[in-house]
C-alpha positions as CSV (number, residue, x, y, z in Angstrom):
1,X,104.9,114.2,86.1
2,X,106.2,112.4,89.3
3,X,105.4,109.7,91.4
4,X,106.5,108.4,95.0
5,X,108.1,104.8,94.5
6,X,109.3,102.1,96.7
7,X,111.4,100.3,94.6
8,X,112.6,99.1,91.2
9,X,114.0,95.8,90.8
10,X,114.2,93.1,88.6
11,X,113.2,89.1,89.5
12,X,111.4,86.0,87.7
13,X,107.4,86.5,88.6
14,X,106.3,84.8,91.6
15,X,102.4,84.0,91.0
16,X,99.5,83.8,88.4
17,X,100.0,83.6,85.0
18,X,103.1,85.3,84.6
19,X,104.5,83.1,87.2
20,X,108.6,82.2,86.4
21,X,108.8,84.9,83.6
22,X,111.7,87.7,84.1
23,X,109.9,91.1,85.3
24,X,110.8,94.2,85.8
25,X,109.2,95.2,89.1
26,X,108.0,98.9,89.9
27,X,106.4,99.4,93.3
28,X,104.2,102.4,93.6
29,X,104.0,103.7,97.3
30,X,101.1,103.9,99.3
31,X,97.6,101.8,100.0
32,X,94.6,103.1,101.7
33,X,93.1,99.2,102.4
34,X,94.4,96.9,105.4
35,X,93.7,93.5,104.3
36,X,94.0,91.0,106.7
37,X,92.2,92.9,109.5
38,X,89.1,91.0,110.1
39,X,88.0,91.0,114.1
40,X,91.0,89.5,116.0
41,X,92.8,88.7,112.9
42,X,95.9,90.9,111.8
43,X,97.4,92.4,108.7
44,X,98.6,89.7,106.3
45,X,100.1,92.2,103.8
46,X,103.3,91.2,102.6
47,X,105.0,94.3,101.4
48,X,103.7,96.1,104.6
49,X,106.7,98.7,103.6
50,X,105.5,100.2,100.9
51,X,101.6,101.4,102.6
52,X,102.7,105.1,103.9
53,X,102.4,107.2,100.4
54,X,105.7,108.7,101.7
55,X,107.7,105.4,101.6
56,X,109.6,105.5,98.8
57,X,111.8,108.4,96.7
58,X,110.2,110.9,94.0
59,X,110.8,110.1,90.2
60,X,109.4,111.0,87.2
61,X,108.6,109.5,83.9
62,X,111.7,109.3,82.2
63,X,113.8,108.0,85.4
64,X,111.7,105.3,86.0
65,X,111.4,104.0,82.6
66,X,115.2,104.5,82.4
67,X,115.6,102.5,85.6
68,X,113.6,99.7,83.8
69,X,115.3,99.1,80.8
70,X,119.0,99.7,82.3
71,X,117.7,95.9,84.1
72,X,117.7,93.8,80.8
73,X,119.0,94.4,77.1
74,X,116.0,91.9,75.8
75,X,112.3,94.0,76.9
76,X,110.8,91.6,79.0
77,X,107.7,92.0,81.4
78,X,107.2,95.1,83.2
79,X,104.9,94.9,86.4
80,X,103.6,97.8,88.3
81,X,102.9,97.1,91.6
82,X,102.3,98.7,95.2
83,X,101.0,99.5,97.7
84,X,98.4,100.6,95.1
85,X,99.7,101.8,91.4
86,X,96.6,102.9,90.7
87,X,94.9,104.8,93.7
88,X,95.2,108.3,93.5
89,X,97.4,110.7,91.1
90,X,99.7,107.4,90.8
91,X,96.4,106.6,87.9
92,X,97.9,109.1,86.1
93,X,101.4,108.6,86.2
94,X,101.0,104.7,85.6
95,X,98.5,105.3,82.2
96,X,101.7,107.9,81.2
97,X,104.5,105.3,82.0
98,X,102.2,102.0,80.2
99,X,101.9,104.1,77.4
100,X,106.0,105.1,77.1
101,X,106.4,101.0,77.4
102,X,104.2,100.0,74.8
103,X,105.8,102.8,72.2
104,X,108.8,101.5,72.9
105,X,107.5,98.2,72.7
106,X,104.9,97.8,70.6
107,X,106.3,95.0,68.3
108,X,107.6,93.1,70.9
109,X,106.0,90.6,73.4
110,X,105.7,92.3,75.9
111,X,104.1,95.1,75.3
112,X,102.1,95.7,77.7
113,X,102.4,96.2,81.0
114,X,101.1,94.3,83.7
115,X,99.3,95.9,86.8
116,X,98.6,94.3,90.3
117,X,95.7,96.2,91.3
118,X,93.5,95.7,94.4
119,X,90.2,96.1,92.7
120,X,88.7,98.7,94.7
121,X,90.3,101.4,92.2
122,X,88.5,101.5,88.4
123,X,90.5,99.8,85.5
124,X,88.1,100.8,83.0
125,X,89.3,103.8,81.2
126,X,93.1,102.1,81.4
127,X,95.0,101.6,78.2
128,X,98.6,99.5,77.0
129,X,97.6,97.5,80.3
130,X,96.9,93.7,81.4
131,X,95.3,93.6,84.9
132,X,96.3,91.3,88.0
133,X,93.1,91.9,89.9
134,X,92.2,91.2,93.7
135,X,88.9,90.8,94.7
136,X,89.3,90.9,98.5
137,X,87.2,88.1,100.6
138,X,85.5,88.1,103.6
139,X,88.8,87.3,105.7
140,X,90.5,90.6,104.3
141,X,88.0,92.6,106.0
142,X,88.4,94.6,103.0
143,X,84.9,93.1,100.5
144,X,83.2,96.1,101.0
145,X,85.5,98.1,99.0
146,X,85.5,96.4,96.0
147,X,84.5,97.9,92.9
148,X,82.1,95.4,91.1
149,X,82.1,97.0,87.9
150,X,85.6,95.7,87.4
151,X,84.7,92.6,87.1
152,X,81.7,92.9,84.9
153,X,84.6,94.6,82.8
154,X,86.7,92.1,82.9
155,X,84.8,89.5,82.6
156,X,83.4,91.9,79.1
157,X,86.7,92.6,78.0
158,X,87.8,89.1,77.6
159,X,91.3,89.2,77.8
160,X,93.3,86.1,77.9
161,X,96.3,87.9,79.6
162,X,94.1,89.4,82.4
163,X,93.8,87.5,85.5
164,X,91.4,87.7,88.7
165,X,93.3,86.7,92.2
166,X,91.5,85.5,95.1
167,X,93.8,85.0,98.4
168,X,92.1,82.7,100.6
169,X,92.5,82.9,104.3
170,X,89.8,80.0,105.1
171,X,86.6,77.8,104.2
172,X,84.5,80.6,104.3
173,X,86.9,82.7,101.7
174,X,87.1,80.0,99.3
175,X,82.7,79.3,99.3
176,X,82.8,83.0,98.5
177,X,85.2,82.9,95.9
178,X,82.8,80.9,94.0
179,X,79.5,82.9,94.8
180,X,81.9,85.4,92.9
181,X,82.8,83.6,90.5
182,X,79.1,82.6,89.5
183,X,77.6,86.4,89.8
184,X,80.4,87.5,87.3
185,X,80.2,84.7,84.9
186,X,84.5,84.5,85.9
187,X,86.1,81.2,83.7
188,X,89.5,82.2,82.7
189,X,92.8,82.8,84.9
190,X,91.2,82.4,88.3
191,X,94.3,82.7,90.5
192,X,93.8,80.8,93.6
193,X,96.4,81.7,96.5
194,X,96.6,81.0,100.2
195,X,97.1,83.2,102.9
196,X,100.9,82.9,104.1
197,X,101.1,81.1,107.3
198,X,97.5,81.2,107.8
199,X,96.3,78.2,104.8
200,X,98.1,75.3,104.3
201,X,98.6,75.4,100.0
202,X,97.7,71.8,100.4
203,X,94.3,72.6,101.8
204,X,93.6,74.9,99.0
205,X,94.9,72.3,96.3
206,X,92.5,69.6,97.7
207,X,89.4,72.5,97.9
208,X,90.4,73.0,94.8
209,X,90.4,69.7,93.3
210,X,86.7,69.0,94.8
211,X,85.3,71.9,93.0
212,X,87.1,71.4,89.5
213,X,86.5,74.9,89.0
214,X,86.9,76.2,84.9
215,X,89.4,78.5,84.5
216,X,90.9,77.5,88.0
217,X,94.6,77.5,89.0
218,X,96.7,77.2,92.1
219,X,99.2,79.7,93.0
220,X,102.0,79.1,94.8
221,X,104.0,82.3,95.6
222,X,107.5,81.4,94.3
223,X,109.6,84.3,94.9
224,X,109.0,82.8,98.8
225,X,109.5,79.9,98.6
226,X,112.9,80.4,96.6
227,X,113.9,83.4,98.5
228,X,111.6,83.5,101.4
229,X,111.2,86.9,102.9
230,X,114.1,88.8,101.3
231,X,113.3,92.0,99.2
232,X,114.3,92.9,95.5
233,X,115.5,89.6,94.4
């Protein structure tokens, strides 16, 4: 089994929960939303490279889990990322590869493996997984193609490793996030981010503050702001 990826690099974790923690980065190629385009408004995705299915070089199963543990002796956290690691034939290459981990892992911390999913794709049947999902706001342009059983699941499944991300591009992004958040019942590891160069963090933080929102917490994108826009580091 093969999959087309991006890249493979290792880095400290630059938001939500995981944020500081050593990872082992695998990016998946290829992404069928566009977030960002809303009217006027223009693509605000940030690894813009990795959206053609064809970006990226052919491996299979055993390469890429040999490419992750040549990058640290000690397991630490694997993420799989995109793009989109999950749309597509990539589902079943990424349930194959989280499965290899967590044999090889399974009486270690880490385990399982962490996956930054958009939430348009199902996580439902997914196993040796923790989830870093999206739901996409009004300002994406990209609401309607959310999956909302996801986050009944979620919200089910109770997991104190998963998180729910919400990147917020204005006002009217962050009073949605918290019609979400009420329809779902959502209280634990609700990632707040802001749109890069579009939200001021600060503006978020105060919005933030007002509400005083349970399970609540800003996120700052650190790989930027300690490396701004370079790649793999």
């Amino acid at each position: 089994m093969k999959a087309i990826v991006n890249e493979i690099f290792y880095s400290l974790s630059g938001e939500g929960v995981s944020q500081g923690i050593p990872t082992v980065f695998v990016r998946l190629a290829g992404c069928s939303l566009r977030c960002g385009i809303d009217g006027t408004r223009k693509l605000w995705c940030d690894t813009g490279y990795a959206l053609s299915d064809k970006a990226g070089t052919e491996m299979s199963l055993d390469e890429v889990l040999a490419k992750i543990e040549s990058f640290s002796s000690t397991p630490t956290q694997v993420l799989l990322t995109g793009g989109e690691p999950l749309e597509g034939e990539k589902k079943f290459f990424c349930s194959e590869l989280t499965k290899m981990v967590y044999l090889k892992r399974h009486n270690y911390t880490f385990a399982f493996t962490r996956v930054e999913t958009n939430g348009k794709e199902n996580i439902q049947d997914l196993k040796h997984m923790v989830f870093s999902i999206d739901y996409k706001l009004p300002g994406s342009g990209m609401e309607s193609q959310m999956n909302r059983e996801n986050f009944h699941f979620i919200k089910e499944r109770n997991n104190p490793l998963d998180e729910v991300k919400f990147v917020v591009r204005d006002r009217v992004d962050f009073d949605r996030s918290l019609s979400v958040i009420r329809e779902f019942g959502l209280n634990q590891n609700l990632i707040f981010s802001s749109v890069y160069h579009d939200l001021k963090p600060v503006v978020l933080a105060d919005w933030l503050k007002s509400e005083n929102i349970p399970g609540a917490k800003l996120s700052i994108q650190l790989h930027k702001y300690l490396w701004g826009e370079t790649r793999a580091v």
